[in-house]
PyMOL commands that place a pseudoatom at each C-alpha (Angstrom):
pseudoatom trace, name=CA, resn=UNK, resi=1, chain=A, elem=C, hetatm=0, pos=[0.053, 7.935, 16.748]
pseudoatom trace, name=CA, resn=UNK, resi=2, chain=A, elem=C, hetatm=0, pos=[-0.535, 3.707, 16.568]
pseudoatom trace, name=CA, resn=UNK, resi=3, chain=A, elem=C, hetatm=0, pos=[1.247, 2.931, 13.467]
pseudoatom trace, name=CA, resn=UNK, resi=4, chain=A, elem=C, hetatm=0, pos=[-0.985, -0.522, 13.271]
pseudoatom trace, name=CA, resn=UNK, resi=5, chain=A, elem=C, hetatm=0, pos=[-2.910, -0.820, 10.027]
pseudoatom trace, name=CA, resn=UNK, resi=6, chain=A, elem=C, hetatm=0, pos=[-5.877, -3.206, 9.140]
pseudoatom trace, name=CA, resn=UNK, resi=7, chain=A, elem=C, hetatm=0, pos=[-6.688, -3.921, 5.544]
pseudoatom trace, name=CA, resn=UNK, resi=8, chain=A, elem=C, hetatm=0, pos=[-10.017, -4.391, 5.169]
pseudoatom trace, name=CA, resn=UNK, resi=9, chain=A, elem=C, hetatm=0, pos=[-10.983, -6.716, 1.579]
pseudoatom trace, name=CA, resn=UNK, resi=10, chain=A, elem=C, hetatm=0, pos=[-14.425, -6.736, 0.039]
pseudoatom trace, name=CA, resn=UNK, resi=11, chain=A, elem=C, hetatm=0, pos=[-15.674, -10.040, -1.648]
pseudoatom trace, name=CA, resn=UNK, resi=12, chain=A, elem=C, hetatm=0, pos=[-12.845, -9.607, -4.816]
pseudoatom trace, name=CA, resn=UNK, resi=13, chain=A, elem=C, hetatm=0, pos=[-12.186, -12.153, -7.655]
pseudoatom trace, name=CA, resn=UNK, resi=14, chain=A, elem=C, hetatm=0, pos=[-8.899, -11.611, -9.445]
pseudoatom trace, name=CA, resn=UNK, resi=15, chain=A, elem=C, hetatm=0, pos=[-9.377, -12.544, -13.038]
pseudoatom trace, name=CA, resn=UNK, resi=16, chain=A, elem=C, hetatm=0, pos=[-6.408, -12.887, -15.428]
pseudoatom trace, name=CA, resn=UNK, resi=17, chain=A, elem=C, hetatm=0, pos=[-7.163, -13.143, -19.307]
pseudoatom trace, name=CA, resn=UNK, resi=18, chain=A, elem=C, hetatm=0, pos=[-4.042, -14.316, -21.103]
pseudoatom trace, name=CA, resn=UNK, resi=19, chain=A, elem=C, hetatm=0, pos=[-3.717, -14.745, -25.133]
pseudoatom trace, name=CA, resn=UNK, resi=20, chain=A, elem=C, hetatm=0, pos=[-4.687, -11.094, -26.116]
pseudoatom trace, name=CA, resn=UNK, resi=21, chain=A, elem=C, hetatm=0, pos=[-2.666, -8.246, -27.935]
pseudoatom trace, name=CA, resn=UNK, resi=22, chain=A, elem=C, hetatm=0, pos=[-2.674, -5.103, -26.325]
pseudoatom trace, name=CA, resn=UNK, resi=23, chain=A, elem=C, hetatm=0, pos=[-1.887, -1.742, -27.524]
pseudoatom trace, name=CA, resn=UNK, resi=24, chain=A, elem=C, hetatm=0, pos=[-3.081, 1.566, -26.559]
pseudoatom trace, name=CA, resn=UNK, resi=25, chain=A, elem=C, hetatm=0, pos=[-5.901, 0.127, -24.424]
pseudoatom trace, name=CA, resn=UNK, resi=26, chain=A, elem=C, hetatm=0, pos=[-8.604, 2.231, -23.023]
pseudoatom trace, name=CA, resn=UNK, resi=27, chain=A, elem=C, hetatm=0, pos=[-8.630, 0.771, -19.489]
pseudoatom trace, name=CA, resn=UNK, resi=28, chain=A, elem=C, hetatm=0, pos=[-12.556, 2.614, -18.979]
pseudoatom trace, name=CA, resn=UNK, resi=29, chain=A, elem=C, hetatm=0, pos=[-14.122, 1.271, -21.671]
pseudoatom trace, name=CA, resn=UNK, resi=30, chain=A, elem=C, hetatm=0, pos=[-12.444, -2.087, -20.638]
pseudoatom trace, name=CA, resn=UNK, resi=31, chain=A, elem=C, hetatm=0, pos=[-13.673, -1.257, -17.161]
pseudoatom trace, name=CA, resn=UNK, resi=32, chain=A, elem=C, hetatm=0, pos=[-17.156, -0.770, -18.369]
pseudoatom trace, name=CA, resn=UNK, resi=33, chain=A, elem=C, hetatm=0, pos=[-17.615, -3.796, -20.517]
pseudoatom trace, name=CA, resn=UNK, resi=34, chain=A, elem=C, hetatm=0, pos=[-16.924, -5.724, -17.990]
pseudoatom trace, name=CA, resn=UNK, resi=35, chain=A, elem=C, hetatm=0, pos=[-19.588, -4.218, -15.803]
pseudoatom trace, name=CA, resn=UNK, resi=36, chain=A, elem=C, hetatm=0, pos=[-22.372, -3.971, -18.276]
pseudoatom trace, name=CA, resn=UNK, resi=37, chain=A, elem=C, hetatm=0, pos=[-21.804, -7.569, -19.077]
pseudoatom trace, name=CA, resn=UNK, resi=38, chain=A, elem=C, hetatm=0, pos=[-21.097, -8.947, -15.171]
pseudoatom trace, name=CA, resn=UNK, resi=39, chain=A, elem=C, hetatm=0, pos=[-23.351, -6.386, -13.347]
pseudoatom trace, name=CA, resn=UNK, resi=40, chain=A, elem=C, hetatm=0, pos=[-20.778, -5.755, -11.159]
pseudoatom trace, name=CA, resn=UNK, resi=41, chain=A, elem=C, hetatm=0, pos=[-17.661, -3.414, -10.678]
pseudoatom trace, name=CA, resn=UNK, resi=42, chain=A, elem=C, hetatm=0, pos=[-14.388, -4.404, -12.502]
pseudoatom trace, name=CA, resn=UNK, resi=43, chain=A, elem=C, hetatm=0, pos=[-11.203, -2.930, -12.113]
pseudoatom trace, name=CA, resn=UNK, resi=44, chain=A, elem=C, hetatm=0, pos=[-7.962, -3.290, -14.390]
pseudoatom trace, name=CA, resn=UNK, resi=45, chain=A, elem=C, hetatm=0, pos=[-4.955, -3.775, -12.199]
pseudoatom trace, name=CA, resn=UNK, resi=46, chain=A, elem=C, hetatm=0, pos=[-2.368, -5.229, -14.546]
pseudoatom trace, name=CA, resn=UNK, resi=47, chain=A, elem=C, hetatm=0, pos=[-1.891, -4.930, -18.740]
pseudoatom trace, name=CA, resn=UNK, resi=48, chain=A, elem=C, hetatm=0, pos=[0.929, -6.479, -20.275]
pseudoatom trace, name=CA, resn=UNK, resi=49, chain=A, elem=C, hetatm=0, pos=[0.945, -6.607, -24.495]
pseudoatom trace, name=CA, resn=UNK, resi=50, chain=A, elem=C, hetatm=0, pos=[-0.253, -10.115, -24.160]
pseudoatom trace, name=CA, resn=UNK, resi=51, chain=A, elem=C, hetatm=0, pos=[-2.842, -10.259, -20.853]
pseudoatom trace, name=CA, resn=UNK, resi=52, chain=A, elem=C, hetatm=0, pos=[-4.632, -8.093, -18.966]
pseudoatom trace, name=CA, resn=UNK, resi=53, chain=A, elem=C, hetatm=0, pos=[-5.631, -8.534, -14.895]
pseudoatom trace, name=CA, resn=UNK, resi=54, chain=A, elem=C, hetatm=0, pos=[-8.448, -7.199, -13.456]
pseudoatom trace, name=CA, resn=UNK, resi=55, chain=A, elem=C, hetatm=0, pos=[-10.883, -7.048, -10.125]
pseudoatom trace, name=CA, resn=UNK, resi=56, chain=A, elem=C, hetatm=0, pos=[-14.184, -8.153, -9.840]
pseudoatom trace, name=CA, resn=UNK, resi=57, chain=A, elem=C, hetatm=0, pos=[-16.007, -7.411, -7.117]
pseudoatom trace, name=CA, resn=UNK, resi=58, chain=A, elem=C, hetatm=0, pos=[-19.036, -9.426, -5.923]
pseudoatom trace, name=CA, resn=UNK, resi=59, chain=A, elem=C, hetatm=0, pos=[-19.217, -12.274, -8.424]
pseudoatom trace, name=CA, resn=UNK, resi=60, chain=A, elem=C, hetatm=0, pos=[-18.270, -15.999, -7.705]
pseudoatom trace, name=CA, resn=UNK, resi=61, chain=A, elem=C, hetatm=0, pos=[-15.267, -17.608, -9.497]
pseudoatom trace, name=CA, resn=UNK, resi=62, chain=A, elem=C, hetatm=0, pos=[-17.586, -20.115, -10.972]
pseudoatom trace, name=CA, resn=UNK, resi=63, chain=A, elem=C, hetatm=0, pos=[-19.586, -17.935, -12.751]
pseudoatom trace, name=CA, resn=UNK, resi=64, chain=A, elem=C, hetatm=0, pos=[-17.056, -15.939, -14.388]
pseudoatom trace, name=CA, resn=UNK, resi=65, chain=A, elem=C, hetatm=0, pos=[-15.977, -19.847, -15.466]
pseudoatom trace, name=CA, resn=UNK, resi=66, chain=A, elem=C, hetatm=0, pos=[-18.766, -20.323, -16.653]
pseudoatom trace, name=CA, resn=UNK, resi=67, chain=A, elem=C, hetatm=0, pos=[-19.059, -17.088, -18.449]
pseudoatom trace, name=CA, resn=UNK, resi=68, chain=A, elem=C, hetatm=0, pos=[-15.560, -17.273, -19.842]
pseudoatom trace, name=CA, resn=UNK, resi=69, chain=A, elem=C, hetatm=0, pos=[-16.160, -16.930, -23.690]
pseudoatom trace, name=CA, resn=UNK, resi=70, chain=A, elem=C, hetatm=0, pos=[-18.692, -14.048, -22.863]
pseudoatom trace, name=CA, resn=UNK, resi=71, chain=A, elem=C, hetatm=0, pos=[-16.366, -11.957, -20.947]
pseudoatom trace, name=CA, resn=UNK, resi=72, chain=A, elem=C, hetatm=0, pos=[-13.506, -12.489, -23.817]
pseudoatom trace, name=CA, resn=UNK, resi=73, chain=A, elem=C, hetatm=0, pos=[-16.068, -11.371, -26.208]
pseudoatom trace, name=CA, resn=UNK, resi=74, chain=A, elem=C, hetatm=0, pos=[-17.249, -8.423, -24.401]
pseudoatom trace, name=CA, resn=UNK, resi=75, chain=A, elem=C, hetatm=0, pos=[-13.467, -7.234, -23.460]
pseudoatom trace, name=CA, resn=UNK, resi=76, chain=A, elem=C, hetatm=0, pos=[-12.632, -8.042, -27.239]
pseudoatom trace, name=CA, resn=UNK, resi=77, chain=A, elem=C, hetatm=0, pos=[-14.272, -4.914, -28.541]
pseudoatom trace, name=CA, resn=UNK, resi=78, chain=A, elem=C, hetatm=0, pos=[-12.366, -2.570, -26.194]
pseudoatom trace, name=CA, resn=UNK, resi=79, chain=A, elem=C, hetatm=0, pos=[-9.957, -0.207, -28.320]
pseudoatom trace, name=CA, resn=UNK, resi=80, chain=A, elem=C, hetatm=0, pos=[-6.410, -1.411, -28.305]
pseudoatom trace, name=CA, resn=UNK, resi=81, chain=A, elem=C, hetatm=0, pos=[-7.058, -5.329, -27.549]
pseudoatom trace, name=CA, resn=UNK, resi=82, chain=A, elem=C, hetatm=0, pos=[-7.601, -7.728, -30.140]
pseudoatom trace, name=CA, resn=UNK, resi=83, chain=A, elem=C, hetatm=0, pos=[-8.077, -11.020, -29.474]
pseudoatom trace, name=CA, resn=UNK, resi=84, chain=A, elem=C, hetatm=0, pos=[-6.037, -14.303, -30.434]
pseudoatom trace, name=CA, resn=UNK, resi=85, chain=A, elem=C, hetatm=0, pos=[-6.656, -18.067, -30.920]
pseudoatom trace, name=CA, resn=UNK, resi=86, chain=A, elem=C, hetatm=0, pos=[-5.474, -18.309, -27.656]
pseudoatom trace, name=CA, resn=UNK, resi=87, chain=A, elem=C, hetatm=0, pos=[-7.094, -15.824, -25.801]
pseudoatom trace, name=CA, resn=UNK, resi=88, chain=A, elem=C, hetatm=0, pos=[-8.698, -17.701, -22.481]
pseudoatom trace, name=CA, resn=UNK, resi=89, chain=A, elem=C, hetatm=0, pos=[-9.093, -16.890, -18.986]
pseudoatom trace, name=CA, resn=UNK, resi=90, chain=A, elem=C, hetatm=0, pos=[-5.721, -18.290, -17.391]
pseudoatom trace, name=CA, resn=UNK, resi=91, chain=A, elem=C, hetatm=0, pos=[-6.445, -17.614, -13.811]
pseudoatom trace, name=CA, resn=UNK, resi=92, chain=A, elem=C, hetatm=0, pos=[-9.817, -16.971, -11.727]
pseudoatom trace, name=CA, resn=UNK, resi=93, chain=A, elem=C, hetatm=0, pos=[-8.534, -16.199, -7.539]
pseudoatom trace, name=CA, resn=UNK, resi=94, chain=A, elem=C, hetatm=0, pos=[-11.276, -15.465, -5.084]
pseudoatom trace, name=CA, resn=UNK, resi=95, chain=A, elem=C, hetatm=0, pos=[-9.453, -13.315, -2.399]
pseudoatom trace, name=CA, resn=UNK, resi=96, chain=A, elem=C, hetatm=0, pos=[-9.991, -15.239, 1.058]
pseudoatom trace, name=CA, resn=UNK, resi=97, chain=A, elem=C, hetatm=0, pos=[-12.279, -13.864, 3.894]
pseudoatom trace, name=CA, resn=UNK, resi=98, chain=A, elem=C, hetatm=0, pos=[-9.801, -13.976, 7.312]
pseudoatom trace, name=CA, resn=UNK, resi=99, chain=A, elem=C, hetatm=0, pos=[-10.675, -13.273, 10.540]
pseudoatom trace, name=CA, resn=UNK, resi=100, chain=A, elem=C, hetatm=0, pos=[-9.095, -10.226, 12.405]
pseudoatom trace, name=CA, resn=UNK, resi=101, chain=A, elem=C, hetatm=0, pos=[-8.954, -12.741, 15.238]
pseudoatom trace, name=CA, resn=UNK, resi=102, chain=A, elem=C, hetatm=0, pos=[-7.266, -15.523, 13.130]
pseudoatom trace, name=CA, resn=UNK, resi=103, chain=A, elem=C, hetatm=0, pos=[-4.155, -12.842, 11.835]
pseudoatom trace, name=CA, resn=UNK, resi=104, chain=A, elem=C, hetatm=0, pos=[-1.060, -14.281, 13.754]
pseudoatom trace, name=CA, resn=UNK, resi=105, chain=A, elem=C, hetatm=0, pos=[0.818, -12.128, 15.786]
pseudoatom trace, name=CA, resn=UNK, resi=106, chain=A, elem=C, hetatm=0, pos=[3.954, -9.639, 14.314]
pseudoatom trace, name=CA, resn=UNK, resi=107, chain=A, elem=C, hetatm=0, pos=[6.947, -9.189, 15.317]
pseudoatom trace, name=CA, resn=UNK, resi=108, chain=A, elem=C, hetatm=0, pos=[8.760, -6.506, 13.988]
pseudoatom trace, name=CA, resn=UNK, resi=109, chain=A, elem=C, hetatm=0, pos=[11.819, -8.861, 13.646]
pseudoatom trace, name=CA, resn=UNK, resi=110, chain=A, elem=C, hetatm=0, pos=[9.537, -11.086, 11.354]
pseudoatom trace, name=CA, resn=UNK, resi=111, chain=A, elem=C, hetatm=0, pos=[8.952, -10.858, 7.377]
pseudoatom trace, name=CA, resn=UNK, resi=112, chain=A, elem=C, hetatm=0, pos=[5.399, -9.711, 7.172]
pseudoatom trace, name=CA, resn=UNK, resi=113, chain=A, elem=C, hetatm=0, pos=[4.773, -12.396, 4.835]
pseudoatom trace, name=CA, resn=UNK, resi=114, chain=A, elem=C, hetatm=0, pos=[6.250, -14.828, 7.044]
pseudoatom trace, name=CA, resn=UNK, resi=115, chain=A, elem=C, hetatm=0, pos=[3.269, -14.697, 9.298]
pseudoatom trace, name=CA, resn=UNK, resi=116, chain=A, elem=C, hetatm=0, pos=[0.924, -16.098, 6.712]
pseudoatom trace, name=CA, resn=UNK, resi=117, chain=A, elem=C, hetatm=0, pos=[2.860, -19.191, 5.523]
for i in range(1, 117): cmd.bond("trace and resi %d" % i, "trace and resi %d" % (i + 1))
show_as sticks, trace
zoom trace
């Protein structure tokens, strides 16, 4: 059996909202907030007590930007997050589209991270 593996990414935003306390949060209801209010799927990949990461798939950065106080709003009456005066979106990543023809080669002698610096 090949032991090659492609990773295939769909159009993904990572969103990180910073300046929140979080305890006992109910990730679904967080989940769909988000998607009532983006009309999209959102997934929760990361809590910490004082931020909370998530997915969004299908929406530009610049409109969850632009929607910034909106989203904090709508994830602020999730059980187990209340917001604070400092609560903001810290970080908004589209995940880049790549090529399968523009992946550099591997070695197996290489760091697979390597490849992509």
């Amino acid at each position: 059996m090949d032991d090659s593996r492609i990773i295939v990414q769909v159009d993904k935003t990572v969103v990180k909202i910073t300046g929140v306390n979080i305890k006992g949060l109910n990730i679904q209801q967080v989940e769909a907030l988000m998607k009532e209010r983006l009309q999209s799927v959102a997934r929760v990949i990361g809590v910490t007590g004082s931020s909370i990461e998530m997915d969004v798939y299908g929406v530009e950065e610049e409109d969850i930007l632009r929607d910034r106080d909106g989203l904090i709003k709508a994830i602020s009456v999730a059980d187990g997050i209340t917001l604070t005066d400092l609560a903001d979106i810290a970080s908004v990543n589209k995940i880049k589209t790549v090529d399968i023809d523009a992946i550099p080669a591997y070695s197996r002698t290489q760091c697979m991270m390597e490849r992509w610096l």
